[in-house]
C-alpha positions as CSV (number, residue, x, y, z in Angstrom):
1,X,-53.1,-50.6,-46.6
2,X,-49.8,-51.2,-44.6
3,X,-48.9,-48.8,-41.3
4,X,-46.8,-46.7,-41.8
5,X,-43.4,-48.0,-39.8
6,X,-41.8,-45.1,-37.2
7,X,-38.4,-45.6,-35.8
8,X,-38.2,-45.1,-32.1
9,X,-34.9,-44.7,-29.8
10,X,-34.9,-45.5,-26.1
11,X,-32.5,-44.6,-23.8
12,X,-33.0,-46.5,-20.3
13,X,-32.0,-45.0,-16.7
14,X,-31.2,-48.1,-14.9
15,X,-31.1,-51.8,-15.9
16,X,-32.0,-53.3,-12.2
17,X,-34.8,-55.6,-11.9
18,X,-37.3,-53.7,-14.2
19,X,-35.1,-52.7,-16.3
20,X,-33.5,-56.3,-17.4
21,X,-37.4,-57.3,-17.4
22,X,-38.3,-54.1,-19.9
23,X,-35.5,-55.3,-22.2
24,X,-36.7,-58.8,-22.4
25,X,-40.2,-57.5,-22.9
26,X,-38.7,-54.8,-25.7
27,X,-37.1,-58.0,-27.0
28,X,-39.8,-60.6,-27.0
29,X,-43.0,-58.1,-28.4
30,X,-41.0,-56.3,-30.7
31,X,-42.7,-57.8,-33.4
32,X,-46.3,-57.6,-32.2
33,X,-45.3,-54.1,-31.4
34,X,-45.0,-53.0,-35.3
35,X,-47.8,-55.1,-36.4
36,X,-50.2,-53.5,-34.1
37,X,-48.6,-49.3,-33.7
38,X,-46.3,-49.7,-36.6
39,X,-43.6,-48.8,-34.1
40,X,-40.1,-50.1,-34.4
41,X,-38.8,-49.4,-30.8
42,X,-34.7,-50.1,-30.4
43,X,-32.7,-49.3,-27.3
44,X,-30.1,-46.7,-28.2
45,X,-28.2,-46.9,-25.1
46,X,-28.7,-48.1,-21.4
47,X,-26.8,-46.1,-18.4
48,X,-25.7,-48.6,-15.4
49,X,-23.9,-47.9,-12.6
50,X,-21.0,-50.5,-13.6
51,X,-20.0,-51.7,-17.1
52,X,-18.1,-54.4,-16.1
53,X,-20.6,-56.5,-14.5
54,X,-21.9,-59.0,-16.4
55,X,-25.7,-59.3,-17.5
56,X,-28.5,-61.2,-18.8
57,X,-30.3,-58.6,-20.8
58,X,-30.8,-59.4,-24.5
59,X,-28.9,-56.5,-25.8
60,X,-25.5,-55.7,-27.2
61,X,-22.8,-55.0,-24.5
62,X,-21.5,-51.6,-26.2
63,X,-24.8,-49.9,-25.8
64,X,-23.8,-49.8,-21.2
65,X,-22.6,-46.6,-20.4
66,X,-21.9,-45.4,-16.7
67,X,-23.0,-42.1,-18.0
68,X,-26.6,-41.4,-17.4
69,X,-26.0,-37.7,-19.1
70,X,-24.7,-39.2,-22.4
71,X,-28.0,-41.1,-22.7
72,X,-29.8,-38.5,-22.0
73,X,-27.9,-36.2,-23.9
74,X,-27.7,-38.5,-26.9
75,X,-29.5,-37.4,-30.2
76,X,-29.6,-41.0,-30.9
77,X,-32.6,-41.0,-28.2
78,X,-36.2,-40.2,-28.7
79,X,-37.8,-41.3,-25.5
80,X,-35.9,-41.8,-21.9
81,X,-37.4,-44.1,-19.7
82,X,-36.0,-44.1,-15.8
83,X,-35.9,-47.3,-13.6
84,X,-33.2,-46.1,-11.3
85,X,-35.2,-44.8,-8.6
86,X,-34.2,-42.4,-5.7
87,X,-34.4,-38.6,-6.2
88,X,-31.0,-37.5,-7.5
89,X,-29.8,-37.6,-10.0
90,X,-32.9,-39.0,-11.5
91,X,-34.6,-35.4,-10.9
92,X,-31.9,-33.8,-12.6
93,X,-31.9,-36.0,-15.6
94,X,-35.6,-36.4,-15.8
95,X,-35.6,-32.2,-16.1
96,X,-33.0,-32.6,-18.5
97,X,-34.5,-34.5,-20.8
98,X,-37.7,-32.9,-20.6
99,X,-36.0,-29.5,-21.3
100,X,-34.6,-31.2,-24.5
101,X,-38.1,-32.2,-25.6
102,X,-37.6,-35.7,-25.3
103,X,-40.3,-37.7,-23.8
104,X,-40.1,-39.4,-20.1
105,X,-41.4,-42.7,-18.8
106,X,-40.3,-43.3,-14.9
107,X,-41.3,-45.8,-12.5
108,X,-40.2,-43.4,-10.1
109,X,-42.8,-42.8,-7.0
110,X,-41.0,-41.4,-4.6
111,X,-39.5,-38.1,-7.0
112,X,-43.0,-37.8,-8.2
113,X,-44.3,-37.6,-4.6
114,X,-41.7,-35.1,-3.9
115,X,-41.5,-33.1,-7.2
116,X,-43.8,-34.5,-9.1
117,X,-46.0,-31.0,-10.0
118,X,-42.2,-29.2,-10.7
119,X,-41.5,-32.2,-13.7
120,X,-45.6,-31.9,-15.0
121,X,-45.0,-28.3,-15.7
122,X,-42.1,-29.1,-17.4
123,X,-42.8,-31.9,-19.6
124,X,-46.4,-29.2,-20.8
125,X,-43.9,-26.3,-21.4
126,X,-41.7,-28.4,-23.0
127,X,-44.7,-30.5,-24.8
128,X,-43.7,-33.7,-24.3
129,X,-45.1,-36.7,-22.3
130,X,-44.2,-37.2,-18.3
131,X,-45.9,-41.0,-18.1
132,X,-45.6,-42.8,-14.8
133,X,-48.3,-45.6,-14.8
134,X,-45.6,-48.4,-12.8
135,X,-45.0,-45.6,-10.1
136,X,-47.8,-46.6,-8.1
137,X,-49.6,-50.4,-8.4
138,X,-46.5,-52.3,-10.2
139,X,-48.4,-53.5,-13.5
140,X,-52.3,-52.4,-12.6
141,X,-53.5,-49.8,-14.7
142,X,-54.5,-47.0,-12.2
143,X,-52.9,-43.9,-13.1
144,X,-54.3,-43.6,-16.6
145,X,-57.9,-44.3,-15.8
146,X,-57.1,-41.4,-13.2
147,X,-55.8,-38.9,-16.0
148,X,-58.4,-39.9,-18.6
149,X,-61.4,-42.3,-18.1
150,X,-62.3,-40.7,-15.0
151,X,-60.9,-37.2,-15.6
152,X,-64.6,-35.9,-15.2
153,X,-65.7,-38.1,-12.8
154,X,-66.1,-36.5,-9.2
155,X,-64.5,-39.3,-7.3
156,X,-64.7,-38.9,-3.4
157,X,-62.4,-41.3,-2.0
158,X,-59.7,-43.6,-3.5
159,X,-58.2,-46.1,-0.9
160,X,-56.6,-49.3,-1.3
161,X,-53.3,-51.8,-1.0
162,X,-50.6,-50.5,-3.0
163,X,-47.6,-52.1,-1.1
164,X,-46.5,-55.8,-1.6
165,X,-44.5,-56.5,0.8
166,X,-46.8,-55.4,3.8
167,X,-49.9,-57.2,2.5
168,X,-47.8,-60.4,1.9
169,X,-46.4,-60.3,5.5
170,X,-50.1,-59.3,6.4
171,X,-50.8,-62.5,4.9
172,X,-48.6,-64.6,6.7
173,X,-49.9,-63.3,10.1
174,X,-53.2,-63.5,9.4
175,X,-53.2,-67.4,7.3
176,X,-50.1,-68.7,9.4
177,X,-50.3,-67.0,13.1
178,X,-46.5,-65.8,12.0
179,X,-45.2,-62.8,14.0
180,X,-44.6,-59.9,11.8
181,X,-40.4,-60.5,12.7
182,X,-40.9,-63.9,11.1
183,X,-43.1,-62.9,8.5
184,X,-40.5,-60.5,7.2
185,X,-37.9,-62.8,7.3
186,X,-39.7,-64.9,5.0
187,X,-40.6,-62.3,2.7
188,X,-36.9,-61.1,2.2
189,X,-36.0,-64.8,1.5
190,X,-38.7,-64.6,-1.2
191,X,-37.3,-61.7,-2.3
192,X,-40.6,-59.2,-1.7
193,X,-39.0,-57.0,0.8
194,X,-35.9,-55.4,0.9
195,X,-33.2,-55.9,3.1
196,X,-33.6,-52.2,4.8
197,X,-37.3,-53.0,4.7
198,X,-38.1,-49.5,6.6
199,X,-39.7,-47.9,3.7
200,X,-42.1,-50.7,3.0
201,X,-43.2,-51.7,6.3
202,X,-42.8,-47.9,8.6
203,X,-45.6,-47.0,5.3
204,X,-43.4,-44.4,3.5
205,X,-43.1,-46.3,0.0
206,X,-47.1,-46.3,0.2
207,X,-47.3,-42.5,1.1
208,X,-45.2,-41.4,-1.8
209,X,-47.8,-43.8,-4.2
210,X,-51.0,-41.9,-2.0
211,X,-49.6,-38.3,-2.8
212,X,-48.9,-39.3,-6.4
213,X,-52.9,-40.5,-6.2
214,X,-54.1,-37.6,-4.3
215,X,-52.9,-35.0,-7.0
216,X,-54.2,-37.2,-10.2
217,X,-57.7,-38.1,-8.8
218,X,-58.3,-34.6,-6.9
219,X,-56.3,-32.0,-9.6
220,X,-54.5,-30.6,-6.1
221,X,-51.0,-30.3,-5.1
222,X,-50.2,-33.2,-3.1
223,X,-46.8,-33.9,-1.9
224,X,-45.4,-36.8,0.6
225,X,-45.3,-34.7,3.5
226,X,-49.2,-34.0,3.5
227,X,-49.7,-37.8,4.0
228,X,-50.1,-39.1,7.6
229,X,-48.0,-42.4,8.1
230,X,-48.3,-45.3,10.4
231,X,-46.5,-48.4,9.5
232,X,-47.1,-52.1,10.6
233,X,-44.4,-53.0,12.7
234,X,-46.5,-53.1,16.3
235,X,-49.2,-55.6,14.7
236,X,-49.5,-58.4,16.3
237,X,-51.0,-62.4,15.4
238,X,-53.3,-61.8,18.3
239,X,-54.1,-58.1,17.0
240,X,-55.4,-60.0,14.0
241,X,-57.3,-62.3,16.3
242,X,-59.1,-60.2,17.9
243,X,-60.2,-58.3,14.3
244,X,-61.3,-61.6,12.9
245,X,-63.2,-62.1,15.7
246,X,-65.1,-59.3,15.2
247,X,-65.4,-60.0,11.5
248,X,-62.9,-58.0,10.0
249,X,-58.7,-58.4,8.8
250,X,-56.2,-55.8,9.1
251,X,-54.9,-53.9,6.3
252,X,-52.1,-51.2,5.4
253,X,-54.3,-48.9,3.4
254,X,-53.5,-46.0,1.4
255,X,-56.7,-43.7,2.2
256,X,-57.2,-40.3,-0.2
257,X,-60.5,-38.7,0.6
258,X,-62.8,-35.5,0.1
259,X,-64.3,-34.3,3.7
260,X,-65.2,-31.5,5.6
261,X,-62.2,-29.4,7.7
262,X,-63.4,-26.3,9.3
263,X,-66.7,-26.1,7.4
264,X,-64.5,-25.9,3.9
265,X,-63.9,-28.9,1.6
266,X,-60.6,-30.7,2.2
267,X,-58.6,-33.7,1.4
268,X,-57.3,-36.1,4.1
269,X,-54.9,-38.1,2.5
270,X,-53.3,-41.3,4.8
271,X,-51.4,-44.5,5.1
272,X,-52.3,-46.5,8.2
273,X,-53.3,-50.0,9.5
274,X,-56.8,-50.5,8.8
275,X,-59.5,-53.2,10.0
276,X,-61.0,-53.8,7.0
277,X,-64.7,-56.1,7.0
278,X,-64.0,-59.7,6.1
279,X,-67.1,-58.5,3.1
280,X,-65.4,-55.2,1.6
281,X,-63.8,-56.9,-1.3
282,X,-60.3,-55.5,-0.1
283,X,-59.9,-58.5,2.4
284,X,-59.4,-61.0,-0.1
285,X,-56.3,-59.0,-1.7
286,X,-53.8,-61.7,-0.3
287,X,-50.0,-61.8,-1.0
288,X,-48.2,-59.7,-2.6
289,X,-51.3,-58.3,-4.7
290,X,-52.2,-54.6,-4.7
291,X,-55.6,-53.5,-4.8
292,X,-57.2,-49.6,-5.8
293,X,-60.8,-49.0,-4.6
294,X,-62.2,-45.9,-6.4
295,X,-65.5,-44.7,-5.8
296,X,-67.1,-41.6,-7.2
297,X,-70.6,-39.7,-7.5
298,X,-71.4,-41.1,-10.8
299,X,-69.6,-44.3,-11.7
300,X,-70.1,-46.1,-8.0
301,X,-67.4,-48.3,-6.8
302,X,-64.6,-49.9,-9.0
303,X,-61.7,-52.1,-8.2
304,X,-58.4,-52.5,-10.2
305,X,-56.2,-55.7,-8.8
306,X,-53.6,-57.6,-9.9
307,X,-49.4,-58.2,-9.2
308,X,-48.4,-54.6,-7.6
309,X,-44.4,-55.1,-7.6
310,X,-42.0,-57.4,-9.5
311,X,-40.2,-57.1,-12.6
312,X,-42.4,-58.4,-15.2
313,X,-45.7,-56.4,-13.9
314,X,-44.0,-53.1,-13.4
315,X,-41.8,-53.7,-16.6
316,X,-45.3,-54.1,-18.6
317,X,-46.3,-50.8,-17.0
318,X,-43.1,-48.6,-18.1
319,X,-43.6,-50.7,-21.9
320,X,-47.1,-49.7,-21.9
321,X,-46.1,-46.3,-21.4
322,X,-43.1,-46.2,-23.8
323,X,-45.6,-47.7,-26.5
324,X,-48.1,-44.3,-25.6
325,X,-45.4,-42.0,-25.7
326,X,-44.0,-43.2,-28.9
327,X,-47.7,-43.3,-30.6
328,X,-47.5,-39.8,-29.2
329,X,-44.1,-38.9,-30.9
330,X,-45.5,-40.2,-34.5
331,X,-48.5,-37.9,-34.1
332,X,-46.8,-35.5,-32.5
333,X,-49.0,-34.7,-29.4
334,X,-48.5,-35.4,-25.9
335,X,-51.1,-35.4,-22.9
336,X,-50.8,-32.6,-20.4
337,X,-51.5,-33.6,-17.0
338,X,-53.0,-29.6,-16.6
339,X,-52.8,-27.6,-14.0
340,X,-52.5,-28.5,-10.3
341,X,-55.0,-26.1,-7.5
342,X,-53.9,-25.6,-4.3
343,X,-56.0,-27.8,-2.3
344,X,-56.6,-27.8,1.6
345,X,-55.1,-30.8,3.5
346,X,-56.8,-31.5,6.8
347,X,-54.7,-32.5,9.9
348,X,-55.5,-36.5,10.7
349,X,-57.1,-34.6,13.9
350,X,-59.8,-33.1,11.9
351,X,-60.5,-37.0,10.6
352,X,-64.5,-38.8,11.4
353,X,-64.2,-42.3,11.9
354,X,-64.6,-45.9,13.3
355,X,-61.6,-47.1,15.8
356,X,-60.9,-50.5,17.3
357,X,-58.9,-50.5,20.5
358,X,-58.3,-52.5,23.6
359,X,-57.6,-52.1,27.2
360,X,-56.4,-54.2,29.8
361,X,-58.4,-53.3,33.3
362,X,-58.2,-54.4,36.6
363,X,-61.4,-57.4,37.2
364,X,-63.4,-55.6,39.5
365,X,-66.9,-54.3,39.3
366,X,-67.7,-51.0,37.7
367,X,-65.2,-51.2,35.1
368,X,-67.0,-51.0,32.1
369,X,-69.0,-48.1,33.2
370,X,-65.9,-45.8,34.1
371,X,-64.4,-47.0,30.7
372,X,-67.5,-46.0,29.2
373,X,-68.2,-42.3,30.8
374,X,-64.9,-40.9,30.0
375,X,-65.9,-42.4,26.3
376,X,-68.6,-40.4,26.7
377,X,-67.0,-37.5,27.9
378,X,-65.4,-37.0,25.1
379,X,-68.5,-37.8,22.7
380,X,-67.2,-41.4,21.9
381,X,-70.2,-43.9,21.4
382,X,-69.5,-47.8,21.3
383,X,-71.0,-49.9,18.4
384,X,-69.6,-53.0,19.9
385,X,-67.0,-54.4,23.1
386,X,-66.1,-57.9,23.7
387,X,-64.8,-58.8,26.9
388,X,-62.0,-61.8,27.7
389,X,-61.0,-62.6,31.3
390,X,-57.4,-62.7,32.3
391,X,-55.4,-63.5,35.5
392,X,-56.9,-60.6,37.7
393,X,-57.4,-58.6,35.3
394,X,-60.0,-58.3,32.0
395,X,-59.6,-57.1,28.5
396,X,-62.0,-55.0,26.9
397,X,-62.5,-54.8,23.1
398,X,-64.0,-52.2,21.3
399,X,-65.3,-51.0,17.9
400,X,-66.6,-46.9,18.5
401,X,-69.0,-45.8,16.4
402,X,-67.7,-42.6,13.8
403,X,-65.5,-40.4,16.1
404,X,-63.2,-37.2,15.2
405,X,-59.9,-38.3,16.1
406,X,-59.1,-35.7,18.2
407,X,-62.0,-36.3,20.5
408,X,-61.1,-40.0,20.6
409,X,-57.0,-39.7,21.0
410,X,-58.2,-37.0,23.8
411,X,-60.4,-40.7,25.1
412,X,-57.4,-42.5,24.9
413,X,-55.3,-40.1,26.9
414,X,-58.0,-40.1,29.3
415,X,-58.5,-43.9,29.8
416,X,-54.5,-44.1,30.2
417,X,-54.8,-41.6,33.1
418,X,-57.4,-43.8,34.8
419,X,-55.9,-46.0,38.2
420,X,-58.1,-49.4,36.7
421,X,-56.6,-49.4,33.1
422,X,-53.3,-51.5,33.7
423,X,-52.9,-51.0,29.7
424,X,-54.2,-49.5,26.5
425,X,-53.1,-52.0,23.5
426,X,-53.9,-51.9,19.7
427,X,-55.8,-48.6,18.3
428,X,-57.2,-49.7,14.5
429,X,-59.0,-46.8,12.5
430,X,-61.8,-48.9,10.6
431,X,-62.9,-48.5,7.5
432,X,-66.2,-49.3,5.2
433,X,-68.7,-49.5,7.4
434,X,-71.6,-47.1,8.1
């Protein structure tokens, strides 16, 4: 018996990088697509900033507009799918065409991180699909296995790599002994970073992608301003020395995890530098690959890897999606995200950890023992200290057994204060040991 064909108009947002790729990728699986959903999809109309400037999409010129409301607007268009990015007007279209019953597929982290719970309401009272699996990892799967596979699952941390650009210039220190200046010139040459990289490597592109995790794999409301940030810029080569030294690489790591704040269950949700063990299977995500660590009560530990950023991944991502809404459209059902609790967000003070740090102290005897009692003033035990000599003066390296980071910032401050430390260097949080 032969599928029944459905008709399906798309109206795209943007025709950047992704969206040229989604077009190809529209273009080239067109036919695979109706053998396998009986889905015919067609692009009704595609909204660009300027008409005039000429393009390598496979599509007919006449469908550009420089109107974004006429696509959205258009009853020509079943599904709109957004790959402009930025938060207006896409949140004002996005709300438009949810309000009109039409079915959205964005790519857009940062307005999901930021409004995300306003445009889930309105895509179930409207009751129509809000899909958004290339907002976070590029082309890996990870928001759907949060929404459905492991919808019962009670998941206790999710952590992982989820920017490109950091990890590849992460890369180049660590394989090359590159400083982080040269490292990002080379990965804007190669096109992975931006020429305003700020958002990439200052963390905030990753913080956006941990609140949109947060609220999927913990049902709470998580927006960007209840992640703590840290970026990479102050990493150094001989930071990353020092780490492999002690058996471990550095890391920008999106961390989302259940804890205890105040004797009440919370959520610490972070984007920080990480020394990560040279065993944990996140320190042989090299490049520009992205890598989501999920562990929970019942299912153990899982990894989902692959290309994080680029045109083709993410593009696959947003087709994916437009391929489930559509299925969605011929049945006509949607999947509700559901309802969003109010969850408590612990301060980054309230946080129990491992730290690496160093300090530069004047070579004299006693040192190590002043160092350590105002360590243990503040109820910060050392796991392990290497020690390098320098021109009259020595360097101390530690790794601290778990600590609250209040109690081992207050250390910090305390050591600074102390007439033989001449300076306090790197401070690492570490994660996945213990």
């Amino acid at each position: 018996m032969s599928m029944e064909q459905v008709n399906v108009n798309i109206g795209l947002l943007g025709c950047g990088t992704v969206g040229t790729s989604l077009l190809e990728l529209i273009h080239e699986q067109r036919e695979v697509i109706s053998q396998r959903t009986g889905l015919v999809i067609d692009v009704a109309m595609v909204s660009v900033r300027d008409v005039s400037k000429s393009r390598t999409a496979p599509i007919d010129p006449t469908l550009f507009t420089d109107d974004p409301k006429q696509v959205v607007e258009s009853a020509d268009v079943d599904v709109v799918v957004e790959v402009m990015g930025g938060i207006d007007p896409s949140r004002e279209l996005i709300s438009k065409a949810l309000e009109l019953g039409k079915p959205v597929v964005t790519a857009n982290k940062e307005l999901l991180a930021a409004h995300g719970e306003e445009l889930y309401a309105l895509a179930d009272q409207s009751g129509v699909d809000l899909l958004f699996e290339a907002a976070v990892a590029g082309g890996i799967p990870i928001i759907r296995p949060l929404r459905e596979s492991l919808a019962g699952e009670p998941i206790t941390r999710v952590m992982g790599i989820v920017n490109g650009t950091t990890n590849f210039i992460l890369t180049k220190m660590t394989e090359e002994g590159m400083s982080f200046a040269d490292a990002l010139e080379e990965a804007q040459k190669l096109g992975y970073a931006e020429s305003d990289p700020t958002a990439d490597v200052g963390g905030h592109d990753a913080a956006a992608k941990a609140a949109i995790i947060a609220s999927l794999a913990f049902g709470g409301r998580v927006n960007s301003d209840d992640v703590y940030v840290e970026g990479i810029t102050e990493i150094t080569p001989e930071d990353i020395e020092f780490a492999h030294r002690l058996g471990h690489c550095i890391k920008l790591l999106a961390i989302v995890e259940k804890q205890e704040s105040n004797g009440a269950e919370s959520l610490c949700v972070r984007v920080h530098p990480s020394m990560v063990p040279l065993t944990h299977p996140l320190a042989n995500v090299q490049e520009s690959f992205n890598a989501i660590f999920v562990e929970g009560d019942s299912v153990g530990e899982l990894m989902f890897y692959g290309r994080g950023a680029g045109g083709p991944p993410t593009a696959s991502a947003v087709l994916g999606d437009l391929i489930d809404a559509s299925c969605n459209i011929k049945r006509s059902s949607a999947a509700s995200i559901g309802d969003f609790t109010s969850i408590n967000i612990s301060p980054i003070a309230d946080l129990e950890t491992q730290y690496f740090f160093e300090v530069e102290v004047e070579d004299q005897p006693g040192v190590l023992a002043q160092v350590a009692a105002v360590l243990g003033e503040q109820n910060v035990s050392i796991q392990s200290m290497e020690q390098e000599g320098l021109e009259s003066e020595a360097r101390l390296i530690f790794i601290t057994h778990k600590a609250l980071e209040s109690s081992f910032q207050a250390a910090i401050g305390a050591l600074d204060k102390l007439k033989i430390v001449r300076n306090i260097g790197t401070v690492l949080r570490v994660i996945g040991i213990d």
